[in-house]
LUMLUMRO-487542 format. One record per residue (C-alpha): x, y, z. Coordinates in steps of 0.001 Angstrom, whole numbers, padded with zeros to 6 digits, always signed. Each point is the difference from the previous one (the first is absolute). Layout:
N
XYZ...
END
This chain:
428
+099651+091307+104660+000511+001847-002723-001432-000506-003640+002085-000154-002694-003051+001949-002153-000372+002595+003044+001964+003084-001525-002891+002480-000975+000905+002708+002246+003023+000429-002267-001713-000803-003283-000155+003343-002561-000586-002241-002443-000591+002287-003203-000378+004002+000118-002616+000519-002660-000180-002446-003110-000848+002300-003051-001137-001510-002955-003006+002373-000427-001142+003530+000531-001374+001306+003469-004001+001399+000701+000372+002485-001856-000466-001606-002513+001134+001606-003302+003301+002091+000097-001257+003669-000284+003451+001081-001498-001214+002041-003377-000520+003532-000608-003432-000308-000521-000691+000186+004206+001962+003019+000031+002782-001606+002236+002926+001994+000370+001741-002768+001768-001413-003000-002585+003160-002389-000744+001248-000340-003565-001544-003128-001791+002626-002380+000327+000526+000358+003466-003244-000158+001043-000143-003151-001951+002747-001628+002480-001754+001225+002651-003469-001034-001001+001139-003619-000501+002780-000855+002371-000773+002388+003612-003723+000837+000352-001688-002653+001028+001417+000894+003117+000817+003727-000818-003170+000911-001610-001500+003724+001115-001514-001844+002994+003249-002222+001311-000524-003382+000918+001433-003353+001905+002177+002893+002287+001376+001656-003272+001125+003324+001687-000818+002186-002625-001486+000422-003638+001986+000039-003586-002722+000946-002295+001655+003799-000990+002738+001985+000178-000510+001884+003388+000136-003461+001567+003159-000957-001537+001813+003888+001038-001018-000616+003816+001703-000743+002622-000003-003839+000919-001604-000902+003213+002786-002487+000979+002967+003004-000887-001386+003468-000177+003327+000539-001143-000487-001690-003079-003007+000437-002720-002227-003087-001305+001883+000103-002642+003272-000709+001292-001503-003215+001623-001885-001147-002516+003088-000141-002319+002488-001506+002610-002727-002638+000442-000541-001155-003140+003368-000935-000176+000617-001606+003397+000290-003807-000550-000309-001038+003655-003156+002574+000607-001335+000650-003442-003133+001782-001070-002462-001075-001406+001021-003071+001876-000964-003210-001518-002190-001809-000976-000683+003117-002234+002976+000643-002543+003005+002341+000932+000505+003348-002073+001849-000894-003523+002956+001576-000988-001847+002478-002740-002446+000652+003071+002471+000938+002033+002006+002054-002531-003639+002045-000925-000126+000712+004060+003830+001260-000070-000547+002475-002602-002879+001403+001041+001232+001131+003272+003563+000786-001790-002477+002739-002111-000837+001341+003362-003507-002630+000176-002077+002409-002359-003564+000250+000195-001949-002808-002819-001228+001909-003173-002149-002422-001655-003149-001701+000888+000723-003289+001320-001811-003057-001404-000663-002527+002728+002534-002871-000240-002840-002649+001271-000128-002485+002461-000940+003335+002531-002641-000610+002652+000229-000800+003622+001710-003247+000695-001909-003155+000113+000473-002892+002634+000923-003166-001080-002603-002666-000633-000476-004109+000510-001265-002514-002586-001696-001576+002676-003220+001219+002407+001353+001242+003062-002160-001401+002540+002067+001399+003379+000508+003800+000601+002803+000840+002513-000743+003279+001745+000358+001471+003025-002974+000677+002650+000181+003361+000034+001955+002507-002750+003121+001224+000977+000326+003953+001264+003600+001602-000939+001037+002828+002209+000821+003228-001661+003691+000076+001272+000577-003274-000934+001876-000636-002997+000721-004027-000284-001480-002375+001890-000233-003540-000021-003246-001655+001069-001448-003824+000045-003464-001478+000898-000676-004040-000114-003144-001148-001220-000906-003967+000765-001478-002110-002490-002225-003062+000878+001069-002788-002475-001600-002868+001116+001467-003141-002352+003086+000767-002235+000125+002901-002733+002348+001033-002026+000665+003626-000210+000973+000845-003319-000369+003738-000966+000742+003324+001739-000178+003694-000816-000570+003330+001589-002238+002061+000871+000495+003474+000335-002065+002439+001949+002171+003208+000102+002683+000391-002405+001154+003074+000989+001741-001235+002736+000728-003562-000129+002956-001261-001354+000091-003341-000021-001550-002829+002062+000665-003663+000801-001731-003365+000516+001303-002387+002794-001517-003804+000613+000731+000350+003732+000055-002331+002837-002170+001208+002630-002925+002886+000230+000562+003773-000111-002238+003303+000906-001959+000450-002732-000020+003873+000438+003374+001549-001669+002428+000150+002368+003620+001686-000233+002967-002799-001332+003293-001211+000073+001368-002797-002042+000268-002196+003057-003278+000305+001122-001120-002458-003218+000930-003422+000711-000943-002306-003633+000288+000046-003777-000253+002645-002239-002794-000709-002640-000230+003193-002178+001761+003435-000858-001423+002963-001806+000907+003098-001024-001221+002412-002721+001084-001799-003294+000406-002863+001612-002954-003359-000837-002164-002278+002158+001519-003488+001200-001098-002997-002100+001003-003533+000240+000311-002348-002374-002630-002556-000351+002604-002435+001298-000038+001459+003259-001927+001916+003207+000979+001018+003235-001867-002393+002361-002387+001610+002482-002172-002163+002411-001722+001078+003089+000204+003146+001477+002588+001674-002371+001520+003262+001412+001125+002831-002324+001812+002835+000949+000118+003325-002521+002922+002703+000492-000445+003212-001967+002507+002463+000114-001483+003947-000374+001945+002921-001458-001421+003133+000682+002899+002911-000063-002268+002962-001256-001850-000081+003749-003431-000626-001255-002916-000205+002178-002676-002395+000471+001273-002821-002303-001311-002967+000852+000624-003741-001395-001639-003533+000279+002514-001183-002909+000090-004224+000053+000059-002870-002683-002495-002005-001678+000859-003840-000338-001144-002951-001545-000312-003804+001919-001282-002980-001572-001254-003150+001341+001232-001406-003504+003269-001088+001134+002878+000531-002324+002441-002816-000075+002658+001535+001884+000142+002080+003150+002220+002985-000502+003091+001064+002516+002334+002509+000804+003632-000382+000667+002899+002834+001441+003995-000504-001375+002164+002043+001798+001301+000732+002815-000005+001364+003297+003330+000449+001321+000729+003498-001149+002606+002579+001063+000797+003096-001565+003012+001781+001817-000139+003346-000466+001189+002031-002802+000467-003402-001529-001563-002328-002163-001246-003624+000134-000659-002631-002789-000796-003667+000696-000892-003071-001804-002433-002478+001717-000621-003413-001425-002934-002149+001046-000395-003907-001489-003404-001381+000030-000469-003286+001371+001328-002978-002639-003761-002028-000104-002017+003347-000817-002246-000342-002698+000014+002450-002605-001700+004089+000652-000966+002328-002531+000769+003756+001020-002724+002210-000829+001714+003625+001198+003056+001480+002265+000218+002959+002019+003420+001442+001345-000042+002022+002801+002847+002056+001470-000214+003603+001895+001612+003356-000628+003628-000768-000231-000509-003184-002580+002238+000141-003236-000582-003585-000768-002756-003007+000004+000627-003200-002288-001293-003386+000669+001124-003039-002681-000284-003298-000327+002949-002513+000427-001802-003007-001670+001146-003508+001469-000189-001731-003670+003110+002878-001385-002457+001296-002311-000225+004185-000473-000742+002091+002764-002991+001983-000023-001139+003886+001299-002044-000728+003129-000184+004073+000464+002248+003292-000598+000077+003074+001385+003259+001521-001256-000139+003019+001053-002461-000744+002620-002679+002977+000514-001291-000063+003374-003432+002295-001485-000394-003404-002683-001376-003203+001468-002372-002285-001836-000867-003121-000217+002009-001355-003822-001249-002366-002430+002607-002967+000139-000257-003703-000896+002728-001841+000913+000071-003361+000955+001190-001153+003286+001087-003832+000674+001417-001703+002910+003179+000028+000834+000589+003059-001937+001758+003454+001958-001638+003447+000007+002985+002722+000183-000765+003515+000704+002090+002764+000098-000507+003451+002136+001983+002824+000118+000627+003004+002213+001122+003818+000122-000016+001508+003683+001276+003792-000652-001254+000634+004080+001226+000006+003521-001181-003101+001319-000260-004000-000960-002721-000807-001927-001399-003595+000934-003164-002243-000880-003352+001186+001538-003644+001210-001463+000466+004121+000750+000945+002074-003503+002914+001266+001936+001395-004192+000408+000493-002194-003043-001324-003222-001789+001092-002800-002584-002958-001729-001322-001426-001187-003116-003256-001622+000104-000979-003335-002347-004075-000181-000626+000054-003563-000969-002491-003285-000627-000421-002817+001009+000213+001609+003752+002877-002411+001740+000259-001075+003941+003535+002767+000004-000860+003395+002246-000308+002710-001319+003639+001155+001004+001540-003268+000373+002436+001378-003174+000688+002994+001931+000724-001811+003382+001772-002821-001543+001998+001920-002579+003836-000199+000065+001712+003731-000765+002788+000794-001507+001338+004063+000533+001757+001030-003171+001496+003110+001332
END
């Protein structure tokens, strides 16, 4: 059977999140080093601040190449040699549905933008000045918990990445003996290799895995999804109202996904999370929830938008969302879940992606207020431009409609009981 929380073969997730500068560590623009190719002040600014965390002069998280100076911004891009860095750089920063930086760090503002357009309108001269170092430089550093982590999730033996590969997906489970009831309550990463991994999940699964890393596909993880990182991105923390229960054996499955286009040799990873459990029970045991829908058929060179509604049961006690997730593949325009109270009062944003970026998915802060009776409708929208119907299924090349409802106190509903037993509406 397949999991509504099984799509991580398809998951991009974020690029590179950019908020600070890359190992290098200071920007090096500035005549005093004698650098020919050193990038005038207020572009290296940008670039300090918004790209290298990831683009540093030693790449990380799969970032294909550097933008510290000018030389890397003249050459030829590794996904176009047609095209120079350049060229990319400022189509991206303007692409809503795939923009860079993506979020969470901030996008380019407009008097960014307009420094970057004149510069390469003067022909991108060479910097003149020396530059003063715009702060918040450094290496980029991993998210951290307010509690003690007492379990560490990693896998029995560190992953080896072939030369020739360039992406690969991998997972390893790792069992936990419980014993009585804990609640788990914190989560975040920890990275081994940064250079090539590019972002990694955590899945509460329901039965044992091989513990070695072992190539993935989204339908090979059958259970919830518990965590997402990427670089910018934080650790998972619940609220002190709620914990994911764990008792027994729990098994945990971890996917990372490695980038590793420049060919290097020898990289090797035992990436994995550190989480917190504690017998201290909170007072409510936290749950997951899918809206969507399955039934999903994209004709070709055609597009697709539905509405799905799903009513909870009338006698439901109240639940307090914590955070949503939508989740669509490559040829999503449009995710929007809302409420349809049953009492007539306002309507409130249960998640947006509008437009929907297939290389953005986080878990969002939300805390709405669900109460029996009341209807869940979420929208998803379509453009096919190829050959062939697109339908439901877990490969990047099929599609998907979900958004996903972290939620306390944890209710006797399946997990995609609102998927199953949604009714849809197409639109056009």
């Amino acid at each position: 059977m397949f999991s509504a929380l099984s799509f991580l073969s398809a998951l991009v997730v974020v690029a590179c999140s950019d908020a600070e500068k890359g190992s290098s560590g200071t920007s090096g623009s500035g005549p005093e080093n004698g650098n020919a190719e050193a990038l005038p002040c207020d572009v290296d600014k940008i670039l300090s601040t918004k790209c290298q965390t990831c683009h540093g002069a030693s790449p990380k998280f799969g970032a294909p190449f550097p933008l510290v100076d000018r030389s890397d911004l003249v050459a030829p891009a590794v996904s176009d040699p047609n095209k120079k860095v350049y060229e990319l750089v400022a189509a991206r920063a303007r692409d809503t549905a795939r923009p860079m930086p993506p979020p969470p760090t901030e996008r380019l503002t407009a008097a960014e933008l307009a420094i970057f357009d004149r510069w390469i309108a003067a022909g991108m001269p060479a910097g003149k000045d020396t530059c003063v170092d715009p702060g918040g430089g450094g290496t980029i550093d991993p998210p951290t918990l307010s509690c003690t982590p007492d379990v560490l999730l990693a896998p029995s033996a560190p992953y080896v990445m072939p030369k020739g590969v360039q992406d690969q997906y991998m997972c390893y489970g790792v069992d936990v003996e419980i014993g009585q009831k804990r609640h788990l309550v914190g989560i975040a990463p920890q990275i081994d290799n940064s250079t090539i991994v590019h972002h990694i999940l955590l899945f509460k699964a329901d039965e044992a895995s091989p513990s070695t890393p072992t190539p993935c596909e989204g339908g090979d993880i059958q259970g919830a999804l518990l965590s997402v990182w990427a670089p910018g991105g934080k650790a998972t923390e619940l609220p002190l109202e709620a914990g994911f229960p764990l008792e027994g054996t729990a098994h945990f499955v971890v996917q990372v996904h490695y980038s590793n286009i420049k060919g290097l040799d020898g990289q090797q990873d035992s990436t994995g999370f550190n989480v917190c459990t504690t017998t201290e029970l909170r007072p409510n045991d936290a749950g997951i929830f899918s809206f969507g829908t399955e039934d999903i058929n994209i004709p070709p060179h055609g597009s697709l938008d539905v509405s799905c509604d799903y009513q909870f049961p009338r006698d439901m006690g109240a639940i307090s969302v914590i955070s949503v997730m939508p989740h669509m593949h490559n040829l999503g325009k449009h995710l929007s879940s809302n409420t349809v109270p049953t009492d007539g009062s306002e309507p409130s944003n249960l998640g947006l992606a509008d437009p929907w970026n297939f290389d953005n998915q986080i878990w969002y802060d939300n805390d709405t207020i669900l109460r029996g009776g009341d209807t869940v409708r979420t929208r998803c929208a379509w453009d096919n431009p190829g050959n062939r119907a697109v339908e439901f299924g877990e490969r990047t090349v099929d599609e998907m409609c979900y958004n996903f409802v972290m939620y306390y106190p944890s209710q006797e509903i399946e997990l995609t009981t609102p998927t199953d037993d949604a009714s849809c509406v197409t639109t056009k």
